[in-house]
C-alpha positions in Angstrom: 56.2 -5.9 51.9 55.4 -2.4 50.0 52.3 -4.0 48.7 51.1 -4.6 52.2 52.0 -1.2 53.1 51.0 0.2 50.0 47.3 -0.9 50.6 47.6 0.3 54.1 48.2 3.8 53.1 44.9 3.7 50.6 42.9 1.9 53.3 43.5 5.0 55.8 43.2 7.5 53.1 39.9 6.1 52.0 38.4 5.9 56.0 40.2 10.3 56.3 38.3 11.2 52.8 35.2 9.4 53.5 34.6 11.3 56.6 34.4 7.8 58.8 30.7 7.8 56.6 31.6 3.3 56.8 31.2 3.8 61.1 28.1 6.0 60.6 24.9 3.6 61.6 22.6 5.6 59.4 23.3 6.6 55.2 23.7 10.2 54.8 20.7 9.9 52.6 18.3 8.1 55.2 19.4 11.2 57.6 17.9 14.0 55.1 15.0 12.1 54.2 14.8 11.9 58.4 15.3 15.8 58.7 12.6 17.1 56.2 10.8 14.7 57.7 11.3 16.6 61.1 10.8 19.7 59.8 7.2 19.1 59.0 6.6 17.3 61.8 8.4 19.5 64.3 6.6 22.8 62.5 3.0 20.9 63.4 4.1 20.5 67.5 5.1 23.9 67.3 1.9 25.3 66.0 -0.4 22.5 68.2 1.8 23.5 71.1 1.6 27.3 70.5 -2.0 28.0 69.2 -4.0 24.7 70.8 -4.5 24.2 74.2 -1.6 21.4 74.7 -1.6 20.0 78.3 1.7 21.6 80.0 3.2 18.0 80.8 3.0 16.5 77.7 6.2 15.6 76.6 7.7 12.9 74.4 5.3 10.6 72.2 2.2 11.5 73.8 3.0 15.5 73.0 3.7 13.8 69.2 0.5 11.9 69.2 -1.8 15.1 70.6 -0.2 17.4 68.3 -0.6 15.3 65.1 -3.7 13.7 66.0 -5.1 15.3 62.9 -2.5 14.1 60.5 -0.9 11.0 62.5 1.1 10.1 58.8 3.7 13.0 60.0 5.0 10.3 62.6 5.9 7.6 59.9 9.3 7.5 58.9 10.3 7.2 62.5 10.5 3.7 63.1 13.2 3.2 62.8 14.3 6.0 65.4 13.1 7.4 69.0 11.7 10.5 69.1 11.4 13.0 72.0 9.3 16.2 72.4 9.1 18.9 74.9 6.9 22.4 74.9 8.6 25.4 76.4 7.3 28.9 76.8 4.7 27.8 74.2 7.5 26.4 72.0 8.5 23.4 71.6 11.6 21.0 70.4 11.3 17.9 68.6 14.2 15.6 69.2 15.7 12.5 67.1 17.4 9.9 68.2 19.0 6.9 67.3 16.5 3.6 67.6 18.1 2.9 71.6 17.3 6.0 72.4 21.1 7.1 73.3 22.3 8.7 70.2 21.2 12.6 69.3 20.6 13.0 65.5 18.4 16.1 65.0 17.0 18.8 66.2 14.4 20.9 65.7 12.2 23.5 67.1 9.9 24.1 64.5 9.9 28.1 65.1 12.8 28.7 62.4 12.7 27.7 58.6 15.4 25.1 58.3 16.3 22.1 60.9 18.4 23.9 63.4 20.7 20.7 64.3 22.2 17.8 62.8 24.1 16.5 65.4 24.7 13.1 63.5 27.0 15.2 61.1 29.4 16.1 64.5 32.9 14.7 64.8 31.8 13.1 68.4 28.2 11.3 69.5 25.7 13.0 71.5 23.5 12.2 74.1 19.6 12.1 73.6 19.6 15.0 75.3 17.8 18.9 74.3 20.5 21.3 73.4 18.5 23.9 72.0 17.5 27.3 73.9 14.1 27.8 72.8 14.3 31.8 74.4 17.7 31.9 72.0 16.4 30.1 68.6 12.6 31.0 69.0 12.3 34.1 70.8 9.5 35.0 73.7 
């Protein structure tokens, strides 16, 4: 009977100490690859968007596609994931989520230096929804 419990006790210490990392869908080491992947890619949507004459309702994979029409390789890496894009105030956020669509991962605006969120490193899920302030992160 103390074996049984025994193991018991190291099976829930192992799932606290590992951070719940056996639940996650995607290796910690896929989702870094993912965000410097992002931050090159978001960085070219925010220069296309702010210093090329970007259509206003572009949004999502056609934004993607206009803005990296001259380097389309800056999309690959993402199969595996959807991605969403909006321009704001000639700024724009790039968006990762999971490959359904449902799950925020990252974040980015390309406007700052480093990927501004990870939300797959949160204690909860996320929507695939925006969450960053472009006026806040970016500036007018």
């Amino acid at each position: 009977m103390t074996m049984k419990r025994n193991l018991a006790y190291i099976v829930i210490a192992v799932l606290v100490f590992s951070g719940c990392q056996l639940f996650k869908p995607y290796p910690q080491e896929d989702m870094f690859i993912a965000a410097a992947s992002l931050k090159r890619l978001a960085a070219t949507v925010e220069s296309s968007v702010r210093y090329k004459d970007i259509p206003a309702e572009l949004k999502d994979y056609a934004l993607l596609e206009k803005a990296t029409e001259n380097n389309p390789q800056l999309l690959k890496g993402f199969e595996n994931f959807s991605l969403r894009a909006i321009a704001v105030n000639k700024h724009s956020i790039v968006l990762v989520c999971d490959a359904k669509g449902q799950q925020a991962l990252i974040e980015d605006t390309g406007c700052t230096g480093e990927v501004d969120v990870l939300h797959w490193q949160g204690e909860t899920p996320k929507p695939c929804d925006f969450t960053i302030d472009v006026n806040v992160v970016c500036g007018k």
